[in-house]
C-alpha positions in Angstrom: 177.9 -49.0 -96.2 178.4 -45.6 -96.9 175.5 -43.7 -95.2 175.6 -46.0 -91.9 179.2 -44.9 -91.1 178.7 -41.3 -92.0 175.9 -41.6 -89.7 177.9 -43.0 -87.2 181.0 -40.7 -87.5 178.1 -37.6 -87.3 176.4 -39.4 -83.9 180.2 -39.0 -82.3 180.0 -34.9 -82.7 176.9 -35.1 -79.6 180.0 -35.2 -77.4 181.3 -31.9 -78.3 178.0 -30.6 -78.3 178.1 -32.0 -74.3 181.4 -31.0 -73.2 180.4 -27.5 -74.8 177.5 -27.3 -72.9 179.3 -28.8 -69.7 182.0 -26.0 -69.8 180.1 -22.9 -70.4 177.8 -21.5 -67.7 175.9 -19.7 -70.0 174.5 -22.8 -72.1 173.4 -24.4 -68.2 170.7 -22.2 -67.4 167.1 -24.5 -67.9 165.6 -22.8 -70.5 168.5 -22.2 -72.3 168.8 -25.9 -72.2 165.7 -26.4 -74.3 166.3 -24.0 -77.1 169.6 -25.7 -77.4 168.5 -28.9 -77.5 165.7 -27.5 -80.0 168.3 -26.2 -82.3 170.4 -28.9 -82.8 167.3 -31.6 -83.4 166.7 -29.1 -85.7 170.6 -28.8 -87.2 171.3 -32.3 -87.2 167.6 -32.6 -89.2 169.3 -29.9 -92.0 172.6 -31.4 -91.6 171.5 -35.1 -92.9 168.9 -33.5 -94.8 171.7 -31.3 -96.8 173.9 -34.3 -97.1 171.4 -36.7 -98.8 169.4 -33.8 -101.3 171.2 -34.9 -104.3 170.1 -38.9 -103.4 167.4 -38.7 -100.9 166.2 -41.7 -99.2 162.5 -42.7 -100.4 161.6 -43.2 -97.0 161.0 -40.6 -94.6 162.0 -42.7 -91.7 165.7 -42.3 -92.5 166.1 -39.2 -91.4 164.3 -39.9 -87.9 167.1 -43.1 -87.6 169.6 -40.8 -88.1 168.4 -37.8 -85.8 168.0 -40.5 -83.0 171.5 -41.8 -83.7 172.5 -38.2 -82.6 171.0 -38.4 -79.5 171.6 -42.4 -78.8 175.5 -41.5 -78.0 174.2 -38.8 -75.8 171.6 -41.4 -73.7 175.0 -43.4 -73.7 177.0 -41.2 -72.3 174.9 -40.3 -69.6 174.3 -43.6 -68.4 178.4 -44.0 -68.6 178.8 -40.8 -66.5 176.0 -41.4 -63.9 177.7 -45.0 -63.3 181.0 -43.6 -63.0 182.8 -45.1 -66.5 183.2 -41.0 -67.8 183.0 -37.7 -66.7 182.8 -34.2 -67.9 180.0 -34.3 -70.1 176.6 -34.4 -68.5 177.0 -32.7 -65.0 175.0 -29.4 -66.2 172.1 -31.7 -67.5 172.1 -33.6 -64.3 171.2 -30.8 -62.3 169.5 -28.1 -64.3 168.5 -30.7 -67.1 166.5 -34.2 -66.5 167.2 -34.7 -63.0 165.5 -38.2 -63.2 168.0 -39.4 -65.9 169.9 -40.3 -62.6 167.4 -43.2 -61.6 168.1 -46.9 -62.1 165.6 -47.6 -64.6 166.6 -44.4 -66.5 170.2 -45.4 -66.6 169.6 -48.8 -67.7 166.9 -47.3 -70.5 169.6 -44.9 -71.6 172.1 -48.0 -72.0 169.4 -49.6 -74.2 168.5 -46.4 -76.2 172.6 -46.2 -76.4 173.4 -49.2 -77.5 170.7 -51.2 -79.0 168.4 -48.8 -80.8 172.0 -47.5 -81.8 172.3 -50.7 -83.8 169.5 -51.1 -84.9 169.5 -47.9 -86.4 172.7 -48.4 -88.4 171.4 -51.6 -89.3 168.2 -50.2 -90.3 170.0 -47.3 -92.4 172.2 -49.8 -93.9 169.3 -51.8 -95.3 167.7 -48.9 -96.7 170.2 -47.6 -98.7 171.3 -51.1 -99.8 167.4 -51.5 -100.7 167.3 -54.9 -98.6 163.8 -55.5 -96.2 163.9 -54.1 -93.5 159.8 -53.5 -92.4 160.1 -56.7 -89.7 163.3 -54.9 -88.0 161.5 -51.5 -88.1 158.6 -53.1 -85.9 160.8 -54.6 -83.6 162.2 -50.7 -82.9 158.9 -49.0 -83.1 157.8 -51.2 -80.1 160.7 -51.2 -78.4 161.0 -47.0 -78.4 157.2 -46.8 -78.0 157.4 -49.0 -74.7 160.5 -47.1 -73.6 158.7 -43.8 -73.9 155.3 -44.8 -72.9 156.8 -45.6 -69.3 159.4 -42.9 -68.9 157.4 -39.5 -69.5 154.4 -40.7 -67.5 156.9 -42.1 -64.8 158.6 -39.2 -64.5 155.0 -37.0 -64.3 153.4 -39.6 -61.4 156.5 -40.2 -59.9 158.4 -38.8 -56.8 160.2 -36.6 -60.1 156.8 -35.1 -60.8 157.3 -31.6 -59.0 160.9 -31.5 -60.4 159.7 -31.0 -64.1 161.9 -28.7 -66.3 162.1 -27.2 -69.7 164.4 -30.1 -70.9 161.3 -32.4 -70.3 160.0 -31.4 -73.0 162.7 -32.4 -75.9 161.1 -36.0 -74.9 158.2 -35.2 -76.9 159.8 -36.1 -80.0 160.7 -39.2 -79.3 157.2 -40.2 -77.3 155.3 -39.4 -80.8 157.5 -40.1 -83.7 157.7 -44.2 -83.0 154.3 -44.0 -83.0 154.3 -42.3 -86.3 157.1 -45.0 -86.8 155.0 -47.9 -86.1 151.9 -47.0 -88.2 154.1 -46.6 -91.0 155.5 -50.1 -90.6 152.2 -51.5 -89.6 150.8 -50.3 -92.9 153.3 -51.6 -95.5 153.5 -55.0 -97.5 155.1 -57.8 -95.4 158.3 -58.9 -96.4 158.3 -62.7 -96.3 159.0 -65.9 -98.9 157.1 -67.3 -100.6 154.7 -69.9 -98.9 152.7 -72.4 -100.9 149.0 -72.3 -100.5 148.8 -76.5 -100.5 151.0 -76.3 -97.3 149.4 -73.7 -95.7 146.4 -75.5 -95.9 147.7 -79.1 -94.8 149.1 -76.9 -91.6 145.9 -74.7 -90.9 143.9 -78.2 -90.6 145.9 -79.6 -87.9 144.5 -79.5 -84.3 146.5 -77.9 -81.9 147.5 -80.7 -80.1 148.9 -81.9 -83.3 151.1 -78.8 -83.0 152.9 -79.4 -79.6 155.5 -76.3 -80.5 152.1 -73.9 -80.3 150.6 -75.8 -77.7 153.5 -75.1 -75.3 153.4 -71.4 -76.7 149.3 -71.4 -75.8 150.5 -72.6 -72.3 153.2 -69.8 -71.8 151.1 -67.3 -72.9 148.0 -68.3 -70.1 151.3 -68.2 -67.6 151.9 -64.7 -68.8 149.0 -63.9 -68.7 148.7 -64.8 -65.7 151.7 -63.4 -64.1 150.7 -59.6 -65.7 147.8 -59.7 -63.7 149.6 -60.2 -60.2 151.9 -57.7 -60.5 149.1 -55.0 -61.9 147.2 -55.9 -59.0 150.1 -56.0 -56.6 151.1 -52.0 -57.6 147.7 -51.0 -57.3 148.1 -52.0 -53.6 145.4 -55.0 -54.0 144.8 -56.0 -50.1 145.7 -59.9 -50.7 147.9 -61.3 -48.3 150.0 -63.3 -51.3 150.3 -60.1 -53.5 152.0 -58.2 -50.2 154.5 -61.3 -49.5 155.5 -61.1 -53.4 156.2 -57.4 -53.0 157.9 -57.7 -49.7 160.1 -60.7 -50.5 160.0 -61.3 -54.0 160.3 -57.8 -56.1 159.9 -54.9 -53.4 161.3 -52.7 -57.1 157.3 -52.7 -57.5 156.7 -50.4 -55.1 159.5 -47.8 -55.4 158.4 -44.3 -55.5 160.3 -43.5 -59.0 157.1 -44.3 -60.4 158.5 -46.0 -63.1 157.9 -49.7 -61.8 154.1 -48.9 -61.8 153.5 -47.1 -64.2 155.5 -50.3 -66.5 153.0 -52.8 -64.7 149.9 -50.4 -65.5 150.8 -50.2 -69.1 151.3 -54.6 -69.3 148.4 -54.7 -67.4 145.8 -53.1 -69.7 148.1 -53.5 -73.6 149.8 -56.1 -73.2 147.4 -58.3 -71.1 145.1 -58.3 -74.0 148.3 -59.1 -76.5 148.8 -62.0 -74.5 145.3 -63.5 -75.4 145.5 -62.4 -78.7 148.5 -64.1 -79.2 146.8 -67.5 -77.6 143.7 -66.7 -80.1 145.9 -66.4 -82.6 147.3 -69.9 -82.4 144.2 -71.5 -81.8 142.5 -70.0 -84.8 144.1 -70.3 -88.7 144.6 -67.5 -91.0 145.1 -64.9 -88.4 147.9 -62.8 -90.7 148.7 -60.0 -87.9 150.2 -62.7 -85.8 153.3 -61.7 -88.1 153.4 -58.6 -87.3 152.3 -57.9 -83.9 154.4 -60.8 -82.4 157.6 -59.1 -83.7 156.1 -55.2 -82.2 155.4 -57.1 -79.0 158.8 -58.7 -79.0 160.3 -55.2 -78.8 157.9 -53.9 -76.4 158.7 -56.6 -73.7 162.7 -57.1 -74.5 162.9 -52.9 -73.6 160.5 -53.1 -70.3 162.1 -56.0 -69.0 165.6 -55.0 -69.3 165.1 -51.7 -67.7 163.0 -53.2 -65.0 165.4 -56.2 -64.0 168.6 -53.2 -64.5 167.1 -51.2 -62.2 165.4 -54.0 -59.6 169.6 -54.9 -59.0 171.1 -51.3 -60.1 173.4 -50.1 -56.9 171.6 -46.6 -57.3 168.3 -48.5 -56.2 167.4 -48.3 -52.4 168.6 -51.5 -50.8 165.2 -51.6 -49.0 163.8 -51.7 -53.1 166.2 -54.6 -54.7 165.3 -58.2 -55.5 166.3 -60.4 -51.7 169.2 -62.1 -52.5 167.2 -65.1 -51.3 164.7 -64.8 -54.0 167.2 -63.8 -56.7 167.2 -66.3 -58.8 163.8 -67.1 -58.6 162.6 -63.8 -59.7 165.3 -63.2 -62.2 164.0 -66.4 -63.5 160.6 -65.6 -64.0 161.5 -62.5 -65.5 163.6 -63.7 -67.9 161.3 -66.1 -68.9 158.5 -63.4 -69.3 160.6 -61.2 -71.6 162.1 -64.6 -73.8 158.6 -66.3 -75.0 157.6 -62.8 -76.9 160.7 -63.3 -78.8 160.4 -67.2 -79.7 156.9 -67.0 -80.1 157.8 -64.0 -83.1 160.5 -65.9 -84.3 158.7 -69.2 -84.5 155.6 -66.8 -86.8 157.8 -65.4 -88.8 160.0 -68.7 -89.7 156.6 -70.6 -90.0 154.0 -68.5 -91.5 152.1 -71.3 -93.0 149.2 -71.2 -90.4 148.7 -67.8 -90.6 148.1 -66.8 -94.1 145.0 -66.9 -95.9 143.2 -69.5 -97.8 142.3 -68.2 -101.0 139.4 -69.4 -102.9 139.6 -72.1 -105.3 139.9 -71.1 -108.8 143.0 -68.6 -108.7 146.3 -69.4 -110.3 149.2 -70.8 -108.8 151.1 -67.6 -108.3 147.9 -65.9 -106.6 148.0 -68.6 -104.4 151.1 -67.3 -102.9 151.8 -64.4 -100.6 154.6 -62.2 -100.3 
């Protein structure tokens, strides 16, 4: 309990690092900007790296949680000042800093960095130094900071933002490579799960799947999905069909806002996640695939992120009127959307409570424990 509120208390000194900047001229200019922000990734790295040398953590990871807990309350509290709820902290970075920081889907993926990656970090901290699992939570962040990053940086390079680059853009790099990092690591450690007895497993992995009407539905989602991803790549990549312009028009005109960030999110579903999406259907058609645990629960992040910044910014007041969901077709379209970023998470919950027809058969002849995975 210790090391998550330390963490906390230290995240809180990013605001006098802000209102310092804010209220010095000299700290505004762009340039100047990055080697600051340089320097104290680098003095918050010594700092928590000073404080833990006579018990440091054996994983590496916990000193990127709490580096990114630094700069969480600082994603925060420009989302806060941009809509209105605080001032006198992020004016200088608005216009000398990330000018782009100002648009919808940059707020609202601020307010996720700020408050949920937040959490999970102390969560994840917490668990670490109370030596609890923690590798299924870690994959939920790796894919939710990967997606968050994947779409921001090219966003902002394609975008209308794209000849407004400054040196600030590049303390983004950080965060664009490390969850990568991040989710290797995860990816490549033991799985922490019960205890699952092989009989079972093998009583489930022989039932069709229309003996499985829980996975049957999830099969039928997950061709809906599918399904849906498609449209809307082929709707931002200005596909000629009559249907695919109405949708855009009346349905989610946020597609086609010039941001860039709308496409560039239905690119990246398009060609990774499409191919998730059928994985996922494989997956439950076919026993024994074991990365069903793990992928669902990456995937899960990846989708909960994109989808709250994309419907956030598809209603944000900041968004164009001419760009925001019809009030006539709100609820349809919030519907659908809602229902695309849900099924990810179920379908990852529903693996990870019922492993059974995933795991691996083992061959006859091993003992009882072998016959168990972990």
């Amino acid at each position: 309990m210790v090391q998550e509120i330390c963490v906390f208390i230290f995240s809180l000194t990013a605001l006098g690092v802000l209102y310092t900047m804010n209220n010095v001229p000299a700290f505004q200019e762009p340039v100047v900007i990055l080697e600051i922000g340089v320097a104290v990734l680098v003095a918050v790295f010594l700092l928590v790296y000073l404080a833990t040398r006579f018990n440091p953590p054996k994983d590496p990871l916990f000193y990127v949680f709490a580096e990114f807990s630094f700069t969480c309350v600082i994603d925060l509290t420009s989302a806060l000042e941009y809509d209105g709820f605080a001032s006198g902290f992020m004016e200088f970075y608005q216009k000398t800093g990330e000018p782009y920081l100002g648009t919808p889907y940059a707020i609202m993926m601020c307010y996720w960095d700020g408050i949920v990656h937040f959490i999970l970090y102390l969560i994840l901290i917490h668990r670490m130094s109370s030596r609890q699992q923690y590798r299924t939570l870690g994959l939920f962040w790796a894919g939710s900071l990967c997606a968050n990053m994947i779409v921001f940086v090219p966003g902002i390079v394609v975008g209308k933002y794209g000849s407004e680059i400054r040196p600030a853009f590049w303390l983004n790099m950080p965060f664009l490579l490390v969850p990568i990092w991040g989710a290797v690591s995860f990816f490549s450690r033991p799985r922490d799960m019960r205890l699952v007895g092989a009989d079972k497993a093998e009583r489930e992995q022989k039932k069709a799947l229309i003996w499985r009407p829980l996975d049957l539905l999830f099969v039928v989602y997950l061709l809906a999905a599918m399904g849906f991803t498609i449209f809307r790549g082929l709707a931002v990549l200005d596909c000629p069909l009559e249907i695919l312009n109405k949708y855009v028009t009346e349905y989610e005109p946020y597609l086609k806002d010039p941001v860039g960030f709308p496409k560039v999110m239905m690119l990246l579903l398009l060609f990774h996640a499409l191919p998730m999406l059928a994985s996922f259907a494989y997956g439950l058609c076919t026993p024994g695939c074991t990365w069903m645990l793990d992928r669902t629960v990456f995937f899960a992040g990846v989708i909960l992120q994109c989808e709250w910044s994309h419907i956030g910014a598809s209603l944000h007041p900041r968004t164009a009127e001419v760009y925001r969901i019809p009030s006539t077709a709100l609820l349809s379209v919030l519907l659908l959307n809602l229902l695309y970023a849900v099924g990810p998470v179920l379908l990852a919950l529903r693996c990870k409570r019922e492993p059974d027809y995933f795991l691996p058969i083992l061959p006859m002849g091993q003992t009882n424990n072998e016959k168990k995975l972990s």
